[in-house]
NUDOKE-678038 format. One record per residue (C-alpha): residue number from 0; y, z, x. Coordinates in steps of 0.2 Angstrom, whole numbers. Last residue first. Example, Ala and Ser with C-alpha at 12.3 -4.5 7.8 and 13.67 -1.06 7.14 Angstrom:
2
{r 1 {-5 36 68}}
{r 0 {-22 39 62}}
# end
This chain:
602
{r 601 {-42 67 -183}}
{r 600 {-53 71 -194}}
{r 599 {-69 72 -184}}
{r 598 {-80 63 -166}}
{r 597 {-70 48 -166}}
{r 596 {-84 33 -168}}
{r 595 {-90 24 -151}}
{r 594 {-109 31 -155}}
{r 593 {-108 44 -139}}
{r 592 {-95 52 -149}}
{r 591 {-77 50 -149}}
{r 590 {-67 65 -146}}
{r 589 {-61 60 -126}}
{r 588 {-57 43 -132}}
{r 587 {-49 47 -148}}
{r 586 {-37 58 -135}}
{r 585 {-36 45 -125}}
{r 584 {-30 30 -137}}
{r 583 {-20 43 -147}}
{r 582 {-9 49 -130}}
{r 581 {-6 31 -125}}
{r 580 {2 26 -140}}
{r 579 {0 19 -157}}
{r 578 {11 18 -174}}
{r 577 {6 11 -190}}
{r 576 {10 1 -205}}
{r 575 {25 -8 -196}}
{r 574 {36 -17 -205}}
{r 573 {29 -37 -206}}
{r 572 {34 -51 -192}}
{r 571 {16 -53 -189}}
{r 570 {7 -46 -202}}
{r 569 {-4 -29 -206}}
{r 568 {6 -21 -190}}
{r 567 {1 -9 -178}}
{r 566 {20 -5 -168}}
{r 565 {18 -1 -152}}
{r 564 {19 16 -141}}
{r 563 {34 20 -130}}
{r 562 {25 21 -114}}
{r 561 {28 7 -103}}
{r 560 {22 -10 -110}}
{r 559 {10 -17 -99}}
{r 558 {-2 0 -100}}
{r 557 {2 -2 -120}}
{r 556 {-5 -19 -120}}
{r 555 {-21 -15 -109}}
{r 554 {-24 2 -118}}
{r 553 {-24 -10 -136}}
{r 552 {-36 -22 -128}}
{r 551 {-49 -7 -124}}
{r 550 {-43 1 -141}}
{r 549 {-48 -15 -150}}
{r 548 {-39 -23 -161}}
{r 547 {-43 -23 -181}}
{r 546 {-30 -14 -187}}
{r 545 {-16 -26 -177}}
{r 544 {-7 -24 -165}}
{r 543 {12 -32 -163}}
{r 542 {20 -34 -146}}
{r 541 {36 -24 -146}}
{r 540 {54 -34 -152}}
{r 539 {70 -24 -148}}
{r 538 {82 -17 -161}}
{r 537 {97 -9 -151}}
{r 536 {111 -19 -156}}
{r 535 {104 -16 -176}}
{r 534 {103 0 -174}}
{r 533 {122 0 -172}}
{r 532 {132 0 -152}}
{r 531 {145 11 -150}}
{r 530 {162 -1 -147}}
{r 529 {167 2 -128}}
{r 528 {186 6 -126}}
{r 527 {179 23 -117}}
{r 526 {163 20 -110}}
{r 525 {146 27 -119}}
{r 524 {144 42 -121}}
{r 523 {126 39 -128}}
{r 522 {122 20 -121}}
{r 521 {110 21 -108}}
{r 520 {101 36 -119}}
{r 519 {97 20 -132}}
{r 518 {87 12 -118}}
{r 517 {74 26 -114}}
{r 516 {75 33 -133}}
{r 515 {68 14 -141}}
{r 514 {74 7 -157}}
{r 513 {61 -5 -163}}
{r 512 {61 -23 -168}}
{r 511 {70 -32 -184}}
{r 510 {59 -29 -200}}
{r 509 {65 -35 -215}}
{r 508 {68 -20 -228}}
{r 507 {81 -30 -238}}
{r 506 {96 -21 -229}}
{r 505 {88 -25 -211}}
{r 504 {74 -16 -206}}
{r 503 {72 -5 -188}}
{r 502 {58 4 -182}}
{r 501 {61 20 -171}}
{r 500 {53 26 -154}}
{r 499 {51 43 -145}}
{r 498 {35 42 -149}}
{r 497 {35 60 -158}}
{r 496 {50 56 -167}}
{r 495 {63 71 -170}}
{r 494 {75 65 -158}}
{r 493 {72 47 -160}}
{r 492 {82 52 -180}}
{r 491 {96 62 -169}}
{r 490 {102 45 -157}}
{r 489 {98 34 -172}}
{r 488 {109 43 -184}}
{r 487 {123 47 -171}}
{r 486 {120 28 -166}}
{r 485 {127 22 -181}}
{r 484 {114 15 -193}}
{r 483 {118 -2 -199}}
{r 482 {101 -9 -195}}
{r 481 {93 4 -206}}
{r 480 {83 16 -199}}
{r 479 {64 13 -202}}
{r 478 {51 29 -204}}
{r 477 {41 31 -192}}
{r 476 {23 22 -193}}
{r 475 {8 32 -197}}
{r 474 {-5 37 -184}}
{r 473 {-15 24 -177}}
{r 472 {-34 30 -170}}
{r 471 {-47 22 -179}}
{r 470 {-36 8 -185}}
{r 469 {-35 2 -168}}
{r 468 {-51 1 -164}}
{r 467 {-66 8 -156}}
{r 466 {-82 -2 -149}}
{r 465 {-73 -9 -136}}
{r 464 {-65 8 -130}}
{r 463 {-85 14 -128}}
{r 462 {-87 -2 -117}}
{r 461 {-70 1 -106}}
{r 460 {-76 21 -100}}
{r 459 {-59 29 -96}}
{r 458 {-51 35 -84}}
{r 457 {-60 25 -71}}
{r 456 {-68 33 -54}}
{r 455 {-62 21 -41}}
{r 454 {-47 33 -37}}
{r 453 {-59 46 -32}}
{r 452 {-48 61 -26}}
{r 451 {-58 79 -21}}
{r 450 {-47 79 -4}}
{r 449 {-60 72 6}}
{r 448 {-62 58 -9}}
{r 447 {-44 55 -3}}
{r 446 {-48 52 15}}
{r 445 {-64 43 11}}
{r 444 {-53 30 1}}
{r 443 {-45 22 18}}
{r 442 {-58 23 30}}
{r 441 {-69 13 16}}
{r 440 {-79 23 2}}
{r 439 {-95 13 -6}}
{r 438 {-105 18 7}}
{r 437 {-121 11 20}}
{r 436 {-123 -5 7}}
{r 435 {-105 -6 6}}
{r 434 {-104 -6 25}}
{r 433 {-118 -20 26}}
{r 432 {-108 -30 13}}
{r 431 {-90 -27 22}}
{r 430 {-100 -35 39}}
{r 429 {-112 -48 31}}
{r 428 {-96 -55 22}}
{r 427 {-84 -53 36}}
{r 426 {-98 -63 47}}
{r 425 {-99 -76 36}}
{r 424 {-79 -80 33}}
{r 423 {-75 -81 51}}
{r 422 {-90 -92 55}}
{r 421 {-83 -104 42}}
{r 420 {-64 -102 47}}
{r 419 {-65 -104 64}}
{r 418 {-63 -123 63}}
{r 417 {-46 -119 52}}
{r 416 {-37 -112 68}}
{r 415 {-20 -106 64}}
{r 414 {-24 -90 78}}
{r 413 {-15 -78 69}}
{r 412 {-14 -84 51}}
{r 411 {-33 -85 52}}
{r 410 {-36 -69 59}}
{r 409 {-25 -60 46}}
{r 408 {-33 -72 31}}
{r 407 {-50 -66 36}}
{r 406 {-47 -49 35}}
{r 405 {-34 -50 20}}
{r 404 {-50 -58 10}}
{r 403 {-63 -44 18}}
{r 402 {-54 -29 11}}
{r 401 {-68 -15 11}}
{r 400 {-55 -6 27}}
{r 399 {-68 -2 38}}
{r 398 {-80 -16 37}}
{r 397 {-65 -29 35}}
{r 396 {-58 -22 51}}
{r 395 {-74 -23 60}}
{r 394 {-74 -41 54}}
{r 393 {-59 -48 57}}
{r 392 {-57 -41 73}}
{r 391 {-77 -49 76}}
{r 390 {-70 -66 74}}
{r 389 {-57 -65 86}}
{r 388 {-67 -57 99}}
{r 387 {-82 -72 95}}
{r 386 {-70 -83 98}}
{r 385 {-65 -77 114}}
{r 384 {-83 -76 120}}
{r 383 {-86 -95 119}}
{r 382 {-105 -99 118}}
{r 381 {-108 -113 130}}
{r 380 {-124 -116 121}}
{r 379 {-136 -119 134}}
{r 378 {-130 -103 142}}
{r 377 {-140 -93 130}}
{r 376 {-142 -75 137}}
{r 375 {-125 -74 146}}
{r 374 {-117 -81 135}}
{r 373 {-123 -70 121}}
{r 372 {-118 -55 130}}
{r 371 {-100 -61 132}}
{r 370 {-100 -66 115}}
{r 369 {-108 -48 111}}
{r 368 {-94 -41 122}}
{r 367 {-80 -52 116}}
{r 366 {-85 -45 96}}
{r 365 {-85 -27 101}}
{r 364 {-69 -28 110}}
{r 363 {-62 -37 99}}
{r 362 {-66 -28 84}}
{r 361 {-62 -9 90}}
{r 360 {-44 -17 93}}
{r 359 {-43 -25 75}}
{r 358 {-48 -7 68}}
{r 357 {-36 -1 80}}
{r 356 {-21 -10 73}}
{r 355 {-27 -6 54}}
{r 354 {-29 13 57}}
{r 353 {-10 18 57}}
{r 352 {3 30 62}}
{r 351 {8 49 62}}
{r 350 {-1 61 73}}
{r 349 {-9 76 65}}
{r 348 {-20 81 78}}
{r 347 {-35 74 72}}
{r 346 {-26 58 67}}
{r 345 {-20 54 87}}
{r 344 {-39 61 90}}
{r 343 {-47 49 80}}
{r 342 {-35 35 89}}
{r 341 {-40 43 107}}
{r 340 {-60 43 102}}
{r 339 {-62 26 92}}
{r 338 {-49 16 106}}
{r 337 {-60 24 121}}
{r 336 {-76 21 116}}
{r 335 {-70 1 112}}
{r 334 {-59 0 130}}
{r 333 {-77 7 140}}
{r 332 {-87 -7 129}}
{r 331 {-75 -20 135}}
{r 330 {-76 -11 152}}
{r 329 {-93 -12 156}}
{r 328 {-95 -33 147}}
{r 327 {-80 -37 161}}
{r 326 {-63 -39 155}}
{r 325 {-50 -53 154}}
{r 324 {-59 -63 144}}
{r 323 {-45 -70 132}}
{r 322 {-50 -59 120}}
{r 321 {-49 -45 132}}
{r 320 {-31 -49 138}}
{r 319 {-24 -49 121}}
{r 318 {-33 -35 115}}
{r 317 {-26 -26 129}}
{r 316 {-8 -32 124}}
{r 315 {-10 -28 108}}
{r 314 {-11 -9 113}}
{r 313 {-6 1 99}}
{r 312 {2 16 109}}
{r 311 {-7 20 127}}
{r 310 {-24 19 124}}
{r 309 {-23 7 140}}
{r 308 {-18 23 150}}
{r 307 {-37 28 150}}
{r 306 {-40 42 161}}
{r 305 {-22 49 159}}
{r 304 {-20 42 142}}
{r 303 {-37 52 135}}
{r 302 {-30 68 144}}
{r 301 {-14 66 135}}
{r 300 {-24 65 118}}
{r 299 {-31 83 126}}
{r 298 {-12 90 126}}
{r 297 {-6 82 111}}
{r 296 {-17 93 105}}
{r 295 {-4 107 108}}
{r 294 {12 96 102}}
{r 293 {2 88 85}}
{r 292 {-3 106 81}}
{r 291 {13 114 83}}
{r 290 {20 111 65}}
{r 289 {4 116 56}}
{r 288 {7 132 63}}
{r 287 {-8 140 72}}
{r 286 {-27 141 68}}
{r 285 {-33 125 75}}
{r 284 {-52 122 79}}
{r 283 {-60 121 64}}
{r 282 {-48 106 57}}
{r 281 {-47 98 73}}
{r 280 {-68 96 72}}
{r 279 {-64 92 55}}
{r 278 {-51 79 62}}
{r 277 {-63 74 73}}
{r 276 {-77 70 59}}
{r 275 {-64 59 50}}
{r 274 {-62 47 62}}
{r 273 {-80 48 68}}
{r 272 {-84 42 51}}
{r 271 {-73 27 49}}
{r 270 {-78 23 66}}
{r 269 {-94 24 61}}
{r 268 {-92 13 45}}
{r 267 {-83 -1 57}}
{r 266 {-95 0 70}}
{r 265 {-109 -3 57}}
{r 264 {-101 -20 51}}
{r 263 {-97 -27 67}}
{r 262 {-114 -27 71}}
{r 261 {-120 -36 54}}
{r 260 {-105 -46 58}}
{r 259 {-110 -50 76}}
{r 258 {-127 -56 69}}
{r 257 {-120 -68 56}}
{r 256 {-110 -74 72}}
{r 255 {-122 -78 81}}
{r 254 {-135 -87 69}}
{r 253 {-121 -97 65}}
{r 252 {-118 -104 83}}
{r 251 {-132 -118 82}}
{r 250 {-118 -126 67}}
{r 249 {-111 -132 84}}
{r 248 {-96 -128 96}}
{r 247 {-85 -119 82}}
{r 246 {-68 -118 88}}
{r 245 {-53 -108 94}}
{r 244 {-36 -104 96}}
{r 243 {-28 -91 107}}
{r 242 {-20 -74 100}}
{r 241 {-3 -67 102}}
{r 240 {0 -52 96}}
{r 239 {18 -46 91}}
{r 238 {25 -62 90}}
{r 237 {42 -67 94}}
{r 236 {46 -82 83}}
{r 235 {64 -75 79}}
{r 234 {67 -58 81}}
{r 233 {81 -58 64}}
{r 232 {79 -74 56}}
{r 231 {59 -74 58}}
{r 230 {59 -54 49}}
{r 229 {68 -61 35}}
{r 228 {59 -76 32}}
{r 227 {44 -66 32}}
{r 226 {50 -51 21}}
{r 225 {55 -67 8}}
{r 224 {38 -73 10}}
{r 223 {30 -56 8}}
{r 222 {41 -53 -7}}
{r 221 {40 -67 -16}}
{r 220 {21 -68 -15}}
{r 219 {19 -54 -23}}
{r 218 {30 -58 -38}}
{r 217 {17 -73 -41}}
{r 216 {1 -62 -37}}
{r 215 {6 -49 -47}}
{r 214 {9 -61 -60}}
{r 213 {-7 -69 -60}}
{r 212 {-19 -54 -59}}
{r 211 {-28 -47 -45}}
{r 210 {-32 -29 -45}}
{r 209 {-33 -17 -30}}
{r 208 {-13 -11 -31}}
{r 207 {-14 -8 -13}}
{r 206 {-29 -13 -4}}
{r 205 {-34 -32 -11}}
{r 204 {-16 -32 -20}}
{r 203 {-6 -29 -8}}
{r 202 {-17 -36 9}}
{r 201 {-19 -50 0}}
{r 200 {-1 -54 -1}}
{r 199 {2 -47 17}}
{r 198 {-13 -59 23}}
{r 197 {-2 -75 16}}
{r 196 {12 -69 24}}
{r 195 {8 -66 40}}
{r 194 {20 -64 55}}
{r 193 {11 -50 57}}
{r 192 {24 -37 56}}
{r 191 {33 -46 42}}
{r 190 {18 -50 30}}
{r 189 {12 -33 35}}
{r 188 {25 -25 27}}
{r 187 {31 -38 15}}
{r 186 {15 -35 8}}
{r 185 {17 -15 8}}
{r 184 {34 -20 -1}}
{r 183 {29 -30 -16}}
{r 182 {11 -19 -19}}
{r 181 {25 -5 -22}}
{r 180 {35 -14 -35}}
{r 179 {20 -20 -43}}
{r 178 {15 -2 -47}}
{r 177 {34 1 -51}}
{r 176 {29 -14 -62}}
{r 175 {18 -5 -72}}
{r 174 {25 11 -73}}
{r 173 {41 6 -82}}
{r 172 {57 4 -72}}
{r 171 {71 19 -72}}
{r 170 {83 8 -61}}
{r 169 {81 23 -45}}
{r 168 {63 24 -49}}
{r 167 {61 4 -46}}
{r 166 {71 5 -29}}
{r 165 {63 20 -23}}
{r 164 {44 9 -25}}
{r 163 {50 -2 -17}}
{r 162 {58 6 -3}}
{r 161 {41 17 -2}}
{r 160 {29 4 -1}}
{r 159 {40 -5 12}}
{r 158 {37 11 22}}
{r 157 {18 17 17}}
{r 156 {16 -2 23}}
{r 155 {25 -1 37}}
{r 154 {17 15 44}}
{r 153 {-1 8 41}}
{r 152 {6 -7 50}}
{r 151 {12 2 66}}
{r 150 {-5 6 74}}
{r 149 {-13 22 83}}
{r 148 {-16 29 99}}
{r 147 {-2 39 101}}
{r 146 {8 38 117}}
{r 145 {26 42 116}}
{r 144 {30 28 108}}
{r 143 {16 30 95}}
{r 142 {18 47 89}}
{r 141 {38 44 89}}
{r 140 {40 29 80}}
{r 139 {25 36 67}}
{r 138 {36 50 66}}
{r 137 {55 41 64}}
{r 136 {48 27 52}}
{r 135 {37 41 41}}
{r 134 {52 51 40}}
{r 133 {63 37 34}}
{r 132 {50 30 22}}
{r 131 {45 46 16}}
{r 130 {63 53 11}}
{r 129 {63 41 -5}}
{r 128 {48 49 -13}}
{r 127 {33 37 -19}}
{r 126 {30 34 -38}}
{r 125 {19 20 -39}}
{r 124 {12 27 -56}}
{r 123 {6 43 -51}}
{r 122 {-13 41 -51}}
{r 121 {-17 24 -45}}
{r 120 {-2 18 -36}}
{r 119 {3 36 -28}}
{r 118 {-17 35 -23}}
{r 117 {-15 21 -14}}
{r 116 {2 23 -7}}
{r 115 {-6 40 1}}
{r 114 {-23 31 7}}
{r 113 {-11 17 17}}
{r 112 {1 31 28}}
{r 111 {-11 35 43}}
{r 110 {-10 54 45}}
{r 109 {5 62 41}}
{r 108 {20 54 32}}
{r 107 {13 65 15}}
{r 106 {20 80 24}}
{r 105 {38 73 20}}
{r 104 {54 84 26}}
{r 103 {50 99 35}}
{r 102 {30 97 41}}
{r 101 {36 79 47}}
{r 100 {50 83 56}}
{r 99 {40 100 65}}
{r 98 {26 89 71}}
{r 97 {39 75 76}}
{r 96 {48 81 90}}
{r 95 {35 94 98}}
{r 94 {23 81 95}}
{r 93 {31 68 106}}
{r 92 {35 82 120}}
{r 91 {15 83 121}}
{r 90 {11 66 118}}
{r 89 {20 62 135}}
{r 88 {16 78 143}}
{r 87 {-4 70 148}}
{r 86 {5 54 154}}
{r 85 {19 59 163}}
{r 84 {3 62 176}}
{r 83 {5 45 181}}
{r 82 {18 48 194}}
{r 81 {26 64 191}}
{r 80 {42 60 202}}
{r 79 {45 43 195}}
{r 78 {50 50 177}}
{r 77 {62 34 172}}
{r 76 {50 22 179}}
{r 75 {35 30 173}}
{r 74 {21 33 185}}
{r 73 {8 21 187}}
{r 72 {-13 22 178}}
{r 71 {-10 3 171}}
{r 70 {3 -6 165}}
{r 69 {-8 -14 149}}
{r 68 {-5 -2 139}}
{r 67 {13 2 142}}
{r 66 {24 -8 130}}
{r 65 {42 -11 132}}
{r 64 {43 -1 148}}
{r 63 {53 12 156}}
{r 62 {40 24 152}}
{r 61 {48 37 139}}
{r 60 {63 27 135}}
{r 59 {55 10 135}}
{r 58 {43 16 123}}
{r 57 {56 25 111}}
{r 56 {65 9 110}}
{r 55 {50 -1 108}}
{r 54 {45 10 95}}
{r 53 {62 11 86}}
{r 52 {65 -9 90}}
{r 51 {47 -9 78}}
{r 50 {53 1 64}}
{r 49 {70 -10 62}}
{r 48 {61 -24 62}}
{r 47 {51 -19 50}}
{r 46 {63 -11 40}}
{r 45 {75 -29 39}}
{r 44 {58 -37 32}}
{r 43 {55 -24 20}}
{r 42 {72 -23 13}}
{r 41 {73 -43 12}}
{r 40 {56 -43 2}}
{r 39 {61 -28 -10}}
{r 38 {76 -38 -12}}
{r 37 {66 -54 -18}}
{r 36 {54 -45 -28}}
{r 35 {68 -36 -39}}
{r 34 {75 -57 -44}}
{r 33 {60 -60 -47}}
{r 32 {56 -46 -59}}
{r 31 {72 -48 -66}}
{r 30 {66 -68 -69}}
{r 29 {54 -60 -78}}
{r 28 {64 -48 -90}}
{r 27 {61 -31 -95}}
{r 26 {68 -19 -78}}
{r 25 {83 -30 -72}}
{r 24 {88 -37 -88}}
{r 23 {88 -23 -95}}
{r 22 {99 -17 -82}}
{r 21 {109 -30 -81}}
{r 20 {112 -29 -102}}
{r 19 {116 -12 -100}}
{r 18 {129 -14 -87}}
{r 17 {136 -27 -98}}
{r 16 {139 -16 -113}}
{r 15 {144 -2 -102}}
{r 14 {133 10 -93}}
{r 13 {134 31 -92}}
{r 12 {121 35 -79}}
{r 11 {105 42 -82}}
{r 10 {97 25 -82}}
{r 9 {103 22 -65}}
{r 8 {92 37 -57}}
{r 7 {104 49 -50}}
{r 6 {110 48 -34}}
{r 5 {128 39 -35}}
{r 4 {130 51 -50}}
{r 3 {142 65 -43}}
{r 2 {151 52 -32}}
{r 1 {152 57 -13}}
{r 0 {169 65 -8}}
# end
């Protein structure tokens, strides 16, 4: 029989001396931080291989080959007797498996995975249920090897995202690094899918945790290299797109490529728009069980397949081939039709995977057409189509996504082709500036201000909290235990504190840290033989605020700090004069008056 506690969150569970010191160490320290990265890395790695054997697996099973894309309208190998129409029940009996999974066990693993990590960063503190990463790795297998038009780095990223972010609930972690805990595994998401580590990293904190800082980018950085490593030791170098490399001919070319951004730049807004306005159309349309609706419009995505079988799944193969000028000018633009209308569908219906693949998709083919175009019409250059495909991958995505560094950095770590860089940079900026200049959402935010969510909005206005300070808003300080309190004492004084903290003083009324509720629970009932720790054992050192800090700076502290409060202190090293916590910064906030002062008597 299963242990009654082996799922409850660790700091629930009744710890030792040593336990407790592990799991302080764990949740408090640096080198704990480390030491989280690295196993949010190896768990990522492992995740996304295991994800893409899923799809492959599911793939072969369906149409006796690893990827179909690029096979062409011919029957399956398993289902020889329905020749090519397989394709229009494919989706259907894909939808009936995971419409009805998903609808269960995790309706957040519907749709394309990134905008739901987002918000559970901005709004919920990183929190992100443990069942999404399983559901979202068996629906996202499903919708795309059965024909789904959609990619398998959205999935991995809400995957990872969710290990990391299971992990850091599990050991009780303050908000702030659950948040980092989450950018950990989304990088090692894409960091192991790619092959690209330094895309991943940017990819977490451009996208994910959207702020850059140096210890996010150090524990970061952990991760997606661990993922990496993991990921090489397992399938070894077998990439999942393969992409050749090339240069800039002459400084001539410029002209070009700032062009192909400004036109990468509207593709990627319109496909972020025609995205959405299919799944209204969907929307509308649909009046049954939410369950049914991936099979029954599975029927029309099965339509798409049938008279374009190169929208089967993610379709890197197809990329492939049209980047390395596979495919005539008609065709390119046929493919680039084709991808927006059987992706949007794929979403529309409720299918389960990613927009990053496609957007790289849409980008090829619109970059190798305008270098197939340009080629045409000025020979004398000998324009090279390809690199114009790569380049314009980059650039649609950055247009869609508003995440111009990971664009760059995911073509870059592709191809490992520096002379590429310059052009590459130019037409990502054009392209992300022209889609801010159309609208400040991306394909990724426009879901969640759809649903009346505006994580660019702040919480509070930073120049009004300049002007207020600390002493505004403190309240007084608790009053001390001593450090020989028994834990009784402690346990019953924190549970009549509004701030669930308590400052401790030795017997001449020095002060030795704080008493906090979350740690002191590890050790009430402690283990048997275990001596009960004093006030003393449990004093730990807060950062110190003073009177005069502002309430922008204090919010930053307290942010970083979990939400205990702080001790406001005359002197360093003094008792406290004063106590702060979230609730008195936001609620003097929310009274003060358009002057900066608090609006009354508090």
């Amino acid at each position: 029989m299963s242990s009654p506690v082996s799922s409850r969150p660790l700091a629930t569970v009744r710890l030792g001396g040593a336990a407790r010191r592990a799991h302080r160490w764990l949740t408090t320290s640096q080198s704990g931080l480390v030491g989280l990265a690295l196993l949010i890395g190896v768990g990522a790695g492992l995740g996304a291989v295991v994800f893409r054997l899923l799809i492959v697996g599911i793939t072969e099973l369906v149409t006796g080959r690893a990827d179909f894309s690029d096979a062409g309208r011919v029957a399956s190998l398993h289902l020889p007797a329905l020749g090519p129409w397989f394709l229009l029940l494919a989706p259907v009996v894909g939808g009936l498996l995971y419409g009805p999974l998903v609808q269960r066990f995790a309706p957040e693993a519907r749709g394309h995975g990134v905008p739901e990590v987002m918000v559970a960063v901005a709004r919920n503190g990183g929190r992100i249920p443990a069942r999404v990463a399983i559901v979202k790795s068996l629906a996202s297998a499903l919708c795309i090897g059965t024909g789904g038009s959609v990619g398998r780095e959205g999935p991995i990223v809400q995957i990872g995202s969710a290990l990391g972010s299971s992990i850091g609930q599990w050991l009780r972690v303050p908000d702030h690094r659950l948040r980092l805990m989450v950018a950990c595994g989304a990088a090692g998401g894409i960091s192991a899918t790619f092959d690209a580590p330094i895309a991943g990293v940017f990819f977490g904190l451009e996208v994910i945790l959207r702020r850059f800082t140096a210890e996010a980018f150090g524990i970061v950085v952990i991760s997606s290299v661990t993922a990496n490593v993991v990921a090489r030791a397992v399938v070894g170098e077998d990439h999942i797109l393969t992409l050749p490399a090339y240069s800039l001919g002459s400084a001539a070319e410029f002209p070009f490529y700032a062009v192909l951004g400004l036109v990468a730049g509207a593709v990627g807004w319109g496909f972020a728009r025609v995205l959405y306005r299919i799944e209204d159309v969907c929307d509308a349309v649909w009046r049954g069980p939410q369950w049914l609706r991936p099979a029954v419009g599975g029927l029309v995505l099965g339509g798409v397949l049938l008279a374009l079988p190169q929208m089967y799944g993610v379709g890197y193969p197809v990329l492939e081939k049209a980047v390395a000028g596979g495919y005539a000018v008609g065709f390119l633009l046929v493919l680039l039709v084709g991808k927006v209308l059987a992706t949007s569908l794929t979403i529309g219906i409720g299918g389960s995977g990613g927009v990053f693949a496609p957007s790289l998709f849409i980008g090829g083919m619109v970059g190798t057409a305008f270098g197939d175009v340009a080629h045409v019409a000025f020979p004398g250059l000998d324009l090279s189509p390809g690199a114009f495909g790569l380049v314009g991958m980059a650039a649609v995505f950055a247009a869609a996504s508003h995440a111009p560094i990971a664009a760059v950095l995911i073509v870059f770590e592709l191809t490992g082709e520096y002379s590429i860089i310059l052009p590459l940079m130019a037409a990502v900026a054009l392209a992300t500036g022209l889609s801010h200049l159309i609208a400040r959402d991306n394909i990724y935010t426009l879901k969640l201000i759809r649903r009346g969510i505006d994580i660019d909005a702040e919480a509070v206005d930073a120049d009004r909290l300049q002007r207020l300070t600390v002493a505004d808003v403190m309240r007084p300080a608790p009053a001390p235990v001593r450090a020989s309190s028994g834990l009784d004492e402690v346990t019953a004084r924190l549970a009549e504190s509004r701030y669930g903290a308590m400052p401790v003083v030795d017997d001449e009324g020095r002060y030795l840290g704080a008493a906090l509720a979350g740690e002191t629970a590890l050790d009430v009932g402690g283990q048997v033989g275990v001596a009960a720790p004093r006030a003393a054992d449990l004093a730990r050192r807060l950062p110190e605020l003073t009177p005069g800090t502002s309430l922008h700076d204090a919010l930053r502290t307290l942010t970083a700090h979990d939400a205990t409060g702080l001790p406001v202190t005359a002197t360093p090293g003094e008792p406290p004069i004063g106590w702060i916590d979230h609730r008195d910064v936001l609620t003097s906030y929310g009274a003060a008056d358009p002057g900066g002062r608090p609006a009354g008597p508090r």
